[in-house]
LUMGUFI-782986 format. One record per residue (C-alpha): x, y, z; residue in one letter. Coordinates in steps of 0.1 Angstrom, whole numbers, plus 5000, padded with zeros to 4 digits. Layout:
N
X, Y, Z, aa
X, Y, Z, A
...
***
This chain:
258
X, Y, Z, aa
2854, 2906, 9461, X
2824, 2884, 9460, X
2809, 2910, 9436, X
2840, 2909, 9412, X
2838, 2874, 9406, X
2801, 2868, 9399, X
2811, 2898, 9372, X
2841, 2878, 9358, X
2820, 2849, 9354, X
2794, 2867, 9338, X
2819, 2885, 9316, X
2834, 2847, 9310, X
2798, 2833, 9299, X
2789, 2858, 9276, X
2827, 2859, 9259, X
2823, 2818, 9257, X
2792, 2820, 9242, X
2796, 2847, 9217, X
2832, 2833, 9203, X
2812, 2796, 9198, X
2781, 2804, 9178, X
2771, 2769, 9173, X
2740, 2755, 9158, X
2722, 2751, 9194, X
2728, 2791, 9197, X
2719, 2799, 9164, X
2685, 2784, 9171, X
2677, 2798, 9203, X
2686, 2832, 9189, X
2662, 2826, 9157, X
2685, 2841, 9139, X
2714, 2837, 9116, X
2742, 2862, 9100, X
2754, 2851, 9069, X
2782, 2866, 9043, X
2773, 2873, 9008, X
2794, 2886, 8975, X
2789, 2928, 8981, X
2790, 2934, 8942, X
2798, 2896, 8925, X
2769, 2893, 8901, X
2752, 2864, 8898, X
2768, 2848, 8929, X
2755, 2883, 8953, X
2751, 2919, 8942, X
2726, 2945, 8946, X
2691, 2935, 8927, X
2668, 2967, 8902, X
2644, 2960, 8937, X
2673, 2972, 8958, X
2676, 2942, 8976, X
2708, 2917, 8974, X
2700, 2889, 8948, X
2724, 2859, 8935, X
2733, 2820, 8939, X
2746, 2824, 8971, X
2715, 2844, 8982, X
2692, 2821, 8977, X
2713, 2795, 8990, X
2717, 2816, 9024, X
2678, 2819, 9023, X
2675, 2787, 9024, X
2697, 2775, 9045, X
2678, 2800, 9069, X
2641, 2781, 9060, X
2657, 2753, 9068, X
2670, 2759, 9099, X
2634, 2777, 9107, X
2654, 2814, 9117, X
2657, 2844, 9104, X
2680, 2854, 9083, X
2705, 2886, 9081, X
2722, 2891, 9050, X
2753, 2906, 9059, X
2775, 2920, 9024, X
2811, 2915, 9023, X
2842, 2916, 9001, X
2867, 2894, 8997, X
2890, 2905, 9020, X
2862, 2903, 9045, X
2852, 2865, 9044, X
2876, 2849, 9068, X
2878, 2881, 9095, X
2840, 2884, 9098, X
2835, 2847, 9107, X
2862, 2846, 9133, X
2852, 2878, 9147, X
2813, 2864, 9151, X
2799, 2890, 9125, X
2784, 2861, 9108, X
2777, 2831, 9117, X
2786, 2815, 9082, X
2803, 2825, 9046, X
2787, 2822, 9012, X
2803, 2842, 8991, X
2823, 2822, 8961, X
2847, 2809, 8984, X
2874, 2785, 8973, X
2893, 2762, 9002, X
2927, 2758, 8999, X
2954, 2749, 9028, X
2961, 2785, 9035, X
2921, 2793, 9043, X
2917, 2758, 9060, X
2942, 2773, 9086, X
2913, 2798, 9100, X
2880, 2781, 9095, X
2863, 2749, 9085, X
2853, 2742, 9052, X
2816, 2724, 9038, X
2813, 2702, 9014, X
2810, 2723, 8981, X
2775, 2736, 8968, X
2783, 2760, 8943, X
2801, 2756, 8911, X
2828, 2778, 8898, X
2847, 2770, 8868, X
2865, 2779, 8834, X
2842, 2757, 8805, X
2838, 2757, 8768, X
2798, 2770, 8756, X
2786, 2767, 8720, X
2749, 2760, 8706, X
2731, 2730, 8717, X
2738, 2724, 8680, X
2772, 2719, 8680, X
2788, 2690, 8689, X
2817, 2691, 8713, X
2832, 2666, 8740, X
2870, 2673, 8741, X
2896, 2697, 8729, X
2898, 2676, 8699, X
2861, 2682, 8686, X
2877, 2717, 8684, X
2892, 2714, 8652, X
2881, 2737, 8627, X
2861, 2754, 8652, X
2862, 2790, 8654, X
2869, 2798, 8693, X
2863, 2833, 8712, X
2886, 2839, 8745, X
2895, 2869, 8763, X
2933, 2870, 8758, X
2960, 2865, 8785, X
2933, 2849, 8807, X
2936, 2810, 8831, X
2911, 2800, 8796, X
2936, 2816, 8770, X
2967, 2799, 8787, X
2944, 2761, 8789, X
2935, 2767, 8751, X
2968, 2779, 8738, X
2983, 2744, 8749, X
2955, 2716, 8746, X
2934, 2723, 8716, X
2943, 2716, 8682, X
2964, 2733, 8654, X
2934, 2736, 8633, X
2915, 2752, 8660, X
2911, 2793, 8649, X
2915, 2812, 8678, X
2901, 2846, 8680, X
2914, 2867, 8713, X
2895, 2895, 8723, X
2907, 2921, 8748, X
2877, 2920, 8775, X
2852, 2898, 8782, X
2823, 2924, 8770, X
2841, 2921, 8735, X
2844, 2883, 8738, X
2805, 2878, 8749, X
2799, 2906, 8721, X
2811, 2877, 8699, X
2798, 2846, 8703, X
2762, 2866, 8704, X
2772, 2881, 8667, X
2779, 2847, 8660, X
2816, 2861, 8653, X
2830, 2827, 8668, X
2811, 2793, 8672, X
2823, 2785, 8705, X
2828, 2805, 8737, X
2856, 2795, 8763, X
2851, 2814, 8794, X
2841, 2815, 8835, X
2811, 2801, 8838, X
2798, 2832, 8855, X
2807, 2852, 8823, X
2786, 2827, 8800, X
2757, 2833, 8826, X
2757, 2869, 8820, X
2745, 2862, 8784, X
2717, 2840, 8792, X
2706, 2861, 8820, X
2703, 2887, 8795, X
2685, 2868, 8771, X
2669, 2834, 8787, X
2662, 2823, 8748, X
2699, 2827, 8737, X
2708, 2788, 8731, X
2744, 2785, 8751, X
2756, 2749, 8762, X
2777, 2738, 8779, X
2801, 2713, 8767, X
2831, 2708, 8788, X
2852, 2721, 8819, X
2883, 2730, 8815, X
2894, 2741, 8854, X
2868, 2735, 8883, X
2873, 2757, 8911, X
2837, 2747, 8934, X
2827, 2772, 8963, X
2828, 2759, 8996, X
2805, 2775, 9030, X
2833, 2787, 9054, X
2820, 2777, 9089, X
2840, 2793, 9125, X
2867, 2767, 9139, X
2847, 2755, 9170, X
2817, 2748, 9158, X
2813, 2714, 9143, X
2774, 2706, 9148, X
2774, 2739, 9125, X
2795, 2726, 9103, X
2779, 2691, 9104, X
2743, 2702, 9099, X
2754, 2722, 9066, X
2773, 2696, 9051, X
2737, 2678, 9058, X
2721, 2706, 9043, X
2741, 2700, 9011, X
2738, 2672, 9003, X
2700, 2669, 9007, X
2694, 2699, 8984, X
2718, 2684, 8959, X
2700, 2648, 8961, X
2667, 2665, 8960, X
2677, 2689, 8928, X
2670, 2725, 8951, X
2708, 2733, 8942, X
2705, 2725, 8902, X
2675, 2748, 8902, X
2694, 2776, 8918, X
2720, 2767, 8893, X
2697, 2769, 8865, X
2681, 2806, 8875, X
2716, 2822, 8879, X
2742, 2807, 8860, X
2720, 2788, 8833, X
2737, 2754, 8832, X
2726, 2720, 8851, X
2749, 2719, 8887, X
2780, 2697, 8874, X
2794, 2671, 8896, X
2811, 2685, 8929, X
2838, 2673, 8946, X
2838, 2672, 8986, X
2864, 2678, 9010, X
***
């Protein structure tokens, strides 16, 4: 009997500890697991070296020099995010995450570090603040999408709209110089500079932001305290922009926090 319950308590410290990877376990182990984008170029996909490359990459690496551990990339889906943190798989999620009420249900939310959002791109060139510097514009938009709909009803009637039925033929566009101004994701504007470093694509306004947000396990605050620390520091001292400059080609834009 004796024997039984030094095994339950055993059994009761190692469940404890595995179901609360906090920051203090994360440290002893040297090692953290955190979710990336499988295939969501250039927030995580699979690099010409072979190995997974992206925003949120480089943020999980160095979130792991930081913390002085090693790091485990572990890929993921969508679908994947919120089961594989409260199943201990990883210790945190990166991987273009968005918070609503519905998430915030299952896990904690950071502050948000990444951005992701709908904007209008032209030349450094051209000169545009608002829907209304639009007028007499030509515009390039991949029809029926969140930036068609935004368009449609906020810019002007003089505004000539040009719809294109994917983004390749939209992109193929504004490179062509087919249309002055580009209204896209920002991750679709990226592609073209990551392309071609040299092409001169600016941009001038958001239309929607949608930041990313770190999901963090429910339990483990000092976890969740330290990267909202992280953050902010790499924000202040301009790590973050740079990241933001080498993947997505724009300055980071003003984040909201939860």
């Amino acid at each position: 009997m004796l024997k039984l319950i030094k095994l339950f308590f055993v059994f009761l410290t190692f469940t404890l500890s595995s179901a609360f990877a906090d920051l203090s376990d994360i440290l002893k182990k040297g090692e953290v697991k955190i979710a990336v984008p499988e295939a969501f170029a250039p927030f995580g996909a699979v690099g010409k070296s072979g190995e997974h490359e992206g925003y949120d990459v480089d943020v999980a690496k160095l979130i792991a020099k930081d913390l002085g551990v090693n790091l485990k990339i572990v890929p993921v889906v969508s679908k994947q995010r919120i089961p594989f943190l409260e199943t201990n798989k990883v210790d945190l999620v990166i991987s273009t995450m968005g918070a609503n009420p519905k998430r915030a249900k299952s896990i904690n939310f950071s502050s948000a570090y990444a951005p992701f959002y709908s904007g209008v791109f032209a030349q450094s060139s051209i000169k545009i603040n608002s829907y209304a510097d639009l007028d007499g514009l030509t515009v390039g938009v991949t029809g029926g999408t969140l930036e068609d709909l935004e368009l449609t009803k906020r810019a002007p009637k003089g505004t000539k709209i040009t719809r294109f039925g994917d983004n390749a033929a939209t992109l193929s566009a504004i490179k062509s110089k087919q249309v002055q101004v580009l209204v896209s994701g920002n991750t679709v504007a990226a592609s073209i500079t990551e392309s071609d470093p040299n092409f001169d694509l600016q941009r001038k306004f958001i239309i929607k932001d949608s930041p990313c947000f770190i999901g963090v396990k429910k339990g483990n605050e000092d976890l969740l305290r330290w990267v909202n620390v992280f953050i902010l520091h790499k924000k202040l001292g301009g790590d973050l922009n740079k990241i933001s400059n080498k993947w997505l080609g724009q300055d980071l834009p003003p984040l909201p926090s939860l």
